[in-house]
N, CA, C and O atoms as CSV, one atom per row, in Angstrom:
chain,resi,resn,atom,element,x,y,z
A,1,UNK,N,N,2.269,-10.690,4.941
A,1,UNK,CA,C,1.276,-10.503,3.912
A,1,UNK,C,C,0.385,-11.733,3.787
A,1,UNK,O,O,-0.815,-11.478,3.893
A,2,UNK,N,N,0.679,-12.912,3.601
A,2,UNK,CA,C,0.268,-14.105,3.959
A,2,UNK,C,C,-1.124,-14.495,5.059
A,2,UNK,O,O,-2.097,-15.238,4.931
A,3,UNK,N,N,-0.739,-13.761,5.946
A,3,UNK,CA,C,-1.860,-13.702,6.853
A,3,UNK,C,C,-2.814,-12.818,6.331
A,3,UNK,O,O,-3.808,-13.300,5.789
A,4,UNK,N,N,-2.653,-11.418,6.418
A,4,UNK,CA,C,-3.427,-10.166,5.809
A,4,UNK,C,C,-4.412,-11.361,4.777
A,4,UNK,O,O,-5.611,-11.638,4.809
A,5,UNK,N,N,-3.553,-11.746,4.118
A,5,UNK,CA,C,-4.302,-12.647,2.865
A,5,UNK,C,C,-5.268,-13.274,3.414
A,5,UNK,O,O,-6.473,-13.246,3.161
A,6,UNK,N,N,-4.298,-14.222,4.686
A,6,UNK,CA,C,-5.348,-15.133,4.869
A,6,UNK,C,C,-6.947,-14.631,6.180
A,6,UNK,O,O,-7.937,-15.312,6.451
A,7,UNK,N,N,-6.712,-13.793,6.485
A,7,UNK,CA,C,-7.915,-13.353,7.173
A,7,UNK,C,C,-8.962,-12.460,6.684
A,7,UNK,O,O,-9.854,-12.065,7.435
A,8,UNK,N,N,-8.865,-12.023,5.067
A,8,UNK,CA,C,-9.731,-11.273,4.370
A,8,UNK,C,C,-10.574,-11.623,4.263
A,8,UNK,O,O,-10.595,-12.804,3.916
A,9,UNK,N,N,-11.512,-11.135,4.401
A,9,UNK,CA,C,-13.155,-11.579,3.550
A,9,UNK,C,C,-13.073,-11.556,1.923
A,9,UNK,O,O,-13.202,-12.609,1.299
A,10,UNK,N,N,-12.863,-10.362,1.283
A,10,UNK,CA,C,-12.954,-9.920,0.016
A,10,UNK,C,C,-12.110,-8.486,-0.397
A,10,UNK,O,O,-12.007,-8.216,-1.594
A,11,UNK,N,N,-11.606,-7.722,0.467
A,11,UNK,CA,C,-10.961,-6.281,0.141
A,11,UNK,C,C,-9.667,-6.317,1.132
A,11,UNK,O,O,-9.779,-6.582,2.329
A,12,UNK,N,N,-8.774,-6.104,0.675
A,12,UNK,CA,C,-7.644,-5.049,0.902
A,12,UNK,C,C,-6.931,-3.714,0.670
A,12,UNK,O,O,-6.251,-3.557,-0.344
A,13,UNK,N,N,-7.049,-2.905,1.437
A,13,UNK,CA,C,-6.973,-1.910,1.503
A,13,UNK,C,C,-5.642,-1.381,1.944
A,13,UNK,O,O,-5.383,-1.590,3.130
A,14,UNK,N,N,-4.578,-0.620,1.107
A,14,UNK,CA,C,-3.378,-0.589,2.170
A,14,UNK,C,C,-3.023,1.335,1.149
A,14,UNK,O,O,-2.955,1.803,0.012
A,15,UNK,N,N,-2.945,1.624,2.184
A,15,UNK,CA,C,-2.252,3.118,1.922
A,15,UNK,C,C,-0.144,3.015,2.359
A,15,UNK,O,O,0.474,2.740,3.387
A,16,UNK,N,N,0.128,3.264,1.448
A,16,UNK,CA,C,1.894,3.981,1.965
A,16,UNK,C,C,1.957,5.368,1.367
A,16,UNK,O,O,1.402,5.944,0.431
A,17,UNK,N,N,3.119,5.759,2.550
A,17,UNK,CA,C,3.896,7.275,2.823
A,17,UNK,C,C,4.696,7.211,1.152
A,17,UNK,O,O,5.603,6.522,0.683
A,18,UNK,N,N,3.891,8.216,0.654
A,18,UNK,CA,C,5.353,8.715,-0.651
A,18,UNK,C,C,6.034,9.544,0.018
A,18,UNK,O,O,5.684,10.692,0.294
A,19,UNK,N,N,6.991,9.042,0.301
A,19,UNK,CA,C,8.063,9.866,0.529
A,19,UNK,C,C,9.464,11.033,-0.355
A,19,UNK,O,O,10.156,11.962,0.059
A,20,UNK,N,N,9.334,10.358,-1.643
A,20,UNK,CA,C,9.748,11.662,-2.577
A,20,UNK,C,C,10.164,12.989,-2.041
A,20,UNK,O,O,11.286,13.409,-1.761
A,21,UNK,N,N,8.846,13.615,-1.955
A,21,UNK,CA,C,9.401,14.907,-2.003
A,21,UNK,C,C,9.097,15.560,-0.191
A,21,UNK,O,O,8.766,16.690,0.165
A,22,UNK,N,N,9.346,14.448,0.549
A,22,UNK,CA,C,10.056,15.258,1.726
A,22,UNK,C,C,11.704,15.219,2.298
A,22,UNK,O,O,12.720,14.623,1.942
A,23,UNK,N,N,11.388,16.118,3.294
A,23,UNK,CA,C,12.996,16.319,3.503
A,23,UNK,C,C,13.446,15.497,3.942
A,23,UNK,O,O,12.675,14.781,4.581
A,24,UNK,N,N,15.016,15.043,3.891
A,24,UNK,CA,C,15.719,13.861,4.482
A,24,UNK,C,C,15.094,13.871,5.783
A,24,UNK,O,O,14.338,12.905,5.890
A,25,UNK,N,N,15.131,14.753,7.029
A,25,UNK,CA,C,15.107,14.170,8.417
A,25,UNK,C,C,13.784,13.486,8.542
A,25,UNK,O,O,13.732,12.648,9.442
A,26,UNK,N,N,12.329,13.729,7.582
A,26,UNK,CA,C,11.394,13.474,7.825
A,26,UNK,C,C,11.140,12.100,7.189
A,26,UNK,O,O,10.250,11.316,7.517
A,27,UNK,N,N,12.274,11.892,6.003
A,27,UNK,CA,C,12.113,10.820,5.357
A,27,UNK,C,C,12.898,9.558,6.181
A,27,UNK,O,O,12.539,8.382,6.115
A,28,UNK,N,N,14.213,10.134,7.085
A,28,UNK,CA,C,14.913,9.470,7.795
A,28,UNK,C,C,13.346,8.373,9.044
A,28,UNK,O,O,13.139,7.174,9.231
A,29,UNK,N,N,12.700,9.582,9.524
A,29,UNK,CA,C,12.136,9.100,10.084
A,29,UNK,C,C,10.539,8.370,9.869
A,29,UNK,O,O,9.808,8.130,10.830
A,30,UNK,N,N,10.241,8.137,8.732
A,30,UNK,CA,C,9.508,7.533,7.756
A,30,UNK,C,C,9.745,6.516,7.930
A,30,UNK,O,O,8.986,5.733,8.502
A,31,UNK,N,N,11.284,6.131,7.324
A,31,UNK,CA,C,12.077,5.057,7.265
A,31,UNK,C,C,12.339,4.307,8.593
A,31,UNK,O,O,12.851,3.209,8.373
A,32,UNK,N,N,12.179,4.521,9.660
A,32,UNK,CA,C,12.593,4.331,10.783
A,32,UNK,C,C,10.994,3.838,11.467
A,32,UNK,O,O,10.837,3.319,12.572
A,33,UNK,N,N,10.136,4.100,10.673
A,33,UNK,CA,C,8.797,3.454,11.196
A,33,UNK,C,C,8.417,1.935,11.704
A,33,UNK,O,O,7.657,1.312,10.963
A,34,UNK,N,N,8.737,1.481,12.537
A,34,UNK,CA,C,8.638,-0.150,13.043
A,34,UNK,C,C,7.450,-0.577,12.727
A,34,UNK,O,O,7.278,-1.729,13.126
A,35,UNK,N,N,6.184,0.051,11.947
A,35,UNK,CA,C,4.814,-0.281,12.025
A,35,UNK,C,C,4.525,-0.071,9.934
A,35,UNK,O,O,3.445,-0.335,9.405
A,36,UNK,N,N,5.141,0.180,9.546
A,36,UNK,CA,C,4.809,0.088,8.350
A,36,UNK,C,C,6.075,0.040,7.337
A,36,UNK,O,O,7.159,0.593,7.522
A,37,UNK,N,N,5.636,-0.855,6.070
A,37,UNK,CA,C,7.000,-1.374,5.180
A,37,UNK,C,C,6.335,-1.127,4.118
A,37,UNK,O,O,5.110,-1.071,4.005
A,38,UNK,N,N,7.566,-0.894,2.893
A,38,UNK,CA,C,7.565,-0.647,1.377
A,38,UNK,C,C,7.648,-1.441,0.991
A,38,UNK,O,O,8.769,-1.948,1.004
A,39,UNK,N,N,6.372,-2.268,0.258
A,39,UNK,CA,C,6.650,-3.205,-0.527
A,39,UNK,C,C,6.295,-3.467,-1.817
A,39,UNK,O,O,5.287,-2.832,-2.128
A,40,UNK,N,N,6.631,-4.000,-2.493
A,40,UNK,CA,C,6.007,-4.157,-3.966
A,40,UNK,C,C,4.680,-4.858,-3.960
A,40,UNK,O,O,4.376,-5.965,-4.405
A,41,UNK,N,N,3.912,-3.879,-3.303
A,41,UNK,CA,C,2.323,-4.860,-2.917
A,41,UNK,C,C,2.005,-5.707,-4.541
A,41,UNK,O,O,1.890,-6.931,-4.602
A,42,UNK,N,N,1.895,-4.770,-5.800
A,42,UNK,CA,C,1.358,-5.310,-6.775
A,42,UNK,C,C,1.621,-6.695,-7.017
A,42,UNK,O,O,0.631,-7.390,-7.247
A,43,UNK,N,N,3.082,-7.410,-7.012
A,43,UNK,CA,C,3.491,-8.652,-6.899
A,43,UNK,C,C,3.244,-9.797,-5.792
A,43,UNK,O,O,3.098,-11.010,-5.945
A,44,UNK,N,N,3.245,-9.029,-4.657
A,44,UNK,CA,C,3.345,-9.926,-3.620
A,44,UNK,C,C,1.782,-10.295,-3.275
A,44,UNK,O,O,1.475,-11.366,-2.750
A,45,UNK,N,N,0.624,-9.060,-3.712
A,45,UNK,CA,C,-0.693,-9.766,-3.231
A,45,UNK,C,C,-0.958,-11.016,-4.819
A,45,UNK,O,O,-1.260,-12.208,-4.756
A,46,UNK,N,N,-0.793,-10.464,-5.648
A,46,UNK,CA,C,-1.018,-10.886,-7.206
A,46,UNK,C,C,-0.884,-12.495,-6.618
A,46,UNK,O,O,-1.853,-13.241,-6.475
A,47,UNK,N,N,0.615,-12.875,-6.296
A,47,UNK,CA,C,0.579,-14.502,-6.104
A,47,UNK,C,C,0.069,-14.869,-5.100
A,47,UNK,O,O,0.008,-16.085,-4.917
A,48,UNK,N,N,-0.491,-13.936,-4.069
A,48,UNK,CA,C,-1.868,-14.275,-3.323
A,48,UNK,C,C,-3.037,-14.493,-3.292
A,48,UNK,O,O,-3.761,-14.543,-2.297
A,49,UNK,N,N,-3.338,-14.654,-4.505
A,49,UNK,CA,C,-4.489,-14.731,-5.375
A,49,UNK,C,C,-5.643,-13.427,-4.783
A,49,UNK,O,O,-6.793,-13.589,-4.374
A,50,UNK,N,N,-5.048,-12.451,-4.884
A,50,UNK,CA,C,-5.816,-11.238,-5.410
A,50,UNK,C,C,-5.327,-10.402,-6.361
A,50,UNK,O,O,-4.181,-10.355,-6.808
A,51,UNK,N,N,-6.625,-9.505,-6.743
A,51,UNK,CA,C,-6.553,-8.977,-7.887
A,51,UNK,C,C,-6.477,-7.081,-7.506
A,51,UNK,O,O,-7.342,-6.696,-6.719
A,52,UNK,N,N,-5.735,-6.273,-7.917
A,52,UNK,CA,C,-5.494,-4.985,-8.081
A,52,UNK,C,C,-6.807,-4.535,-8.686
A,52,UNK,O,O,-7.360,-4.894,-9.725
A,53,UNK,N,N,-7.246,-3.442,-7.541
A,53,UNK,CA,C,-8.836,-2.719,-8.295
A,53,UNK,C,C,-8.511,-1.191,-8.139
A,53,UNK,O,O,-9.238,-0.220,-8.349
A,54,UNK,N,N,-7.481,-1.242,-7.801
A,54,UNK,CA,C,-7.191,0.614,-7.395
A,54,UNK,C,C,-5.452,0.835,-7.395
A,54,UNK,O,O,-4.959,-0.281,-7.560
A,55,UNK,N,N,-4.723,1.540,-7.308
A,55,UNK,CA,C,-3.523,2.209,-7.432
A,55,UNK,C,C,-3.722,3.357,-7.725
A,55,UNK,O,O,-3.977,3.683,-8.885
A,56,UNK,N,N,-3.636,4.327,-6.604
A,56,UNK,CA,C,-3.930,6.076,-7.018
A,56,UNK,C,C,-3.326,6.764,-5.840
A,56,UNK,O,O,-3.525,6.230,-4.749
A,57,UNK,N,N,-2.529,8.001,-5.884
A,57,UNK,CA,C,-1.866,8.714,-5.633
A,57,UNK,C,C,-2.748,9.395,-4.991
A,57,UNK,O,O,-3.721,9.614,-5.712
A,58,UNK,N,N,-2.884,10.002,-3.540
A,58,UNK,CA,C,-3.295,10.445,-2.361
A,58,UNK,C,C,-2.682,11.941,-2.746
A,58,UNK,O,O,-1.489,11.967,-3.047
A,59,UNK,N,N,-3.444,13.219,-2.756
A,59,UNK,CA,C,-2.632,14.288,-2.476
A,59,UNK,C,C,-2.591,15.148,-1.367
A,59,UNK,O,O,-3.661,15.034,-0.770
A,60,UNK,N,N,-1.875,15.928,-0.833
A,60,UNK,CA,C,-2.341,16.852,0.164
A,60,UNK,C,C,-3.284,18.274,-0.194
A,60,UNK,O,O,-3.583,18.492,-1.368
A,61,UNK,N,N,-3.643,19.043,0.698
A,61,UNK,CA,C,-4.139,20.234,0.191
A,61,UNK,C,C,-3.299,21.146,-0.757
A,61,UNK,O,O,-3.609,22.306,-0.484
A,62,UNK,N,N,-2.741,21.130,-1.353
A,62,UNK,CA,C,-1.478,21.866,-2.074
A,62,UNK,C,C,-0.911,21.438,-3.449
A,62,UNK,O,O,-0.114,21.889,-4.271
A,63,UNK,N,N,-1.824,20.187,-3.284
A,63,UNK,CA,C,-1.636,19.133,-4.398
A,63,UNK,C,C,-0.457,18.118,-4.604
A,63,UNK,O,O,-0.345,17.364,-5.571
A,64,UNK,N,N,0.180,18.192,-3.818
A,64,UNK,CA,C,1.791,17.162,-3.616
A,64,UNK,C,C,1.204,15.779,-3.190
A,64,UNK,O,O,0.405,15.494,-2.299
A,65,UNK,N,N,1.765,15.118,-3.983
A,65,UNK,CA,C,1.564,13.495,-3.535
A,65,UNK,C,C,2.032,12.837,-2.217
A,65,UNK,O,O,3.242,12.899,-1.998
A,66,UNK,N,N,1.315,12.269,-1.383
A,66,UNK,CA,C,1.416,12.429,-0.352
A,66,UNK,C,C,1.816,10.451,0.163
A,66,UNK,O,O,2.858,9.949,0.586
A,67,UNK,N,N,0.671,9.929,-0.091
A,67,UNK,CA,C,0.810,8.486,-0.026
A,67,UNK,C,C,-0.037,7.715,-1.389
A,67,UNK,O,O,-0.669,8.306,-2.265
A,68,UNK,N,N,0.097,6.763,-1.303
A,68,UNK,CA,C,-0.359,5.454,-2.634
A,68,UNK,C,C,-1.323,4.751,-2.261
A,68,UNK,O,O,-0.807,3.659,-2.019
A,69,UNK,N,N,-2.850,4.653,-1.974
A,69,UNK,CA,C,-3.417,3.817,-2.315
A,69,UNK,C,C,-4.191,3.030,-3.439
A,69,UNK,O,O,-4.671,3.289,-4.543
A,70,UNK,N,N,-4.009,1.350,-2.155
A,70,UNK,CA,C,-3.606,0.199,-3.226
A,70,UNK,C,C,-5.199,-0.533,-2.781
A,70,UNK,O,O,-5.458,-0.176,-1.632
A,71,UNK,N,N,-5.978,-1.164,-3.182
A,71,UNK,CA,C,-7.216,-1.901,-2.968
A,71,UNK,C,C,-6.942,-2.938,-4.088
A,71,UNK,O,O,-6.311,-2.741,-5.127
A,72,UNK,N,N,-7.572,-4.142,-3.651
A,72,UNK,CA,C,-6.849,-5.575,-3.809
A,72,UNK,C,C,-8.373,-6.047,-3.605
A,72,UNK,O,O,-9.148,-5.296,-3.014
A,73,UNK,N,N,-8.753,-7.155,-4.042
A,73,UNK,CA,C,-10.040,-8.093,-4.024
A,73,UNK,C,C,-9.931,-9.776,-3.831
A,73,UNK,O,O,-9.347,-10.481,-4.654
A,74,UNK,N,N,-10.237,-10.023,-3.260
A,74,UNK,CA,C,-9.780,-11.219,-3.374
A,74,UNK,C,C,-10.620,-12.261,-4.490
A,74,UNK,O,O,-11.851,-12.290,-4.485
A,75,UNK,N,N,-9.960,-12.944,-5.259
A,75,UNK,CA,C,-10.354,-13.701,-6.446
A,75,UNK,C,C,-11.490,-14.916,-6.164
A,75,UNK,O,O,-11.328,-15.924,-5.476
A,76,UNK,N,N,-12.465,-14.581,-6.773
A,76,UNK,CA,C,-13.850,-15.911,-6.312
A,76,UNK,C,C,-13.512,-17.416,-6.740
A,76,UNK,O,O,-13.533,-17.735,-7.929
A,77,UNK,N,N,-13.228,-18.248,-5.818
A,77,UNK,CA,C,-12.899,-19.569,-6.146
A,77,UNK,C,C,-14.237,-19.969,-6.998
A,77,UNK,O,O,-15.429,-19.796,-6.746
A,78,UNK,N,N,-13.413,-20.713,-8.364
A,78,UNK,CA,C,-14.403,-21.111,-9.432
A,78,UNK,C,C,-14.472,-22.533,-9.372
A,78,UNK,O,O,-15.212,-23.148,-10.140
């Protein structure tokens, strides 16, 4: 995250898989993704000195929540 931080211009942008309401084998393999992690973005960018401009729930056609995007700004040195 550190890096992400440190190569921004001004926006971060990060979508994750809600996984909730799928089935174990699909969630098994969610979980098993080597390319993307669950993290408590809100905390971990926050002491990165950015600021939260978005948190909103992605749905599918059907209306089921699907993934979380998160958009982050980075804070104007004063």
């Amino acid at each position: 995250m550190g890096e992400l931080v440190r190569v921004t211009r001004r926006y971060v942008v990060l979508v994750e898989i809600y996984d909730r309401l799928m089935r174990l084998s699909r969630r098994l393999r969610v979980w098993a993704w080597t390319d993307g992690y669950c993290h408590a973005y809100p905390t971990l960018l926050a002491v990165q000195g950015l600021t939260q401009l978005c948190l909103e729930g992605l749905e599918d056609g059907e209306g089921h929540p699907r993934c979380t995007l998160f958009v982050y700004e980075r804070r104007q040195a004063q």
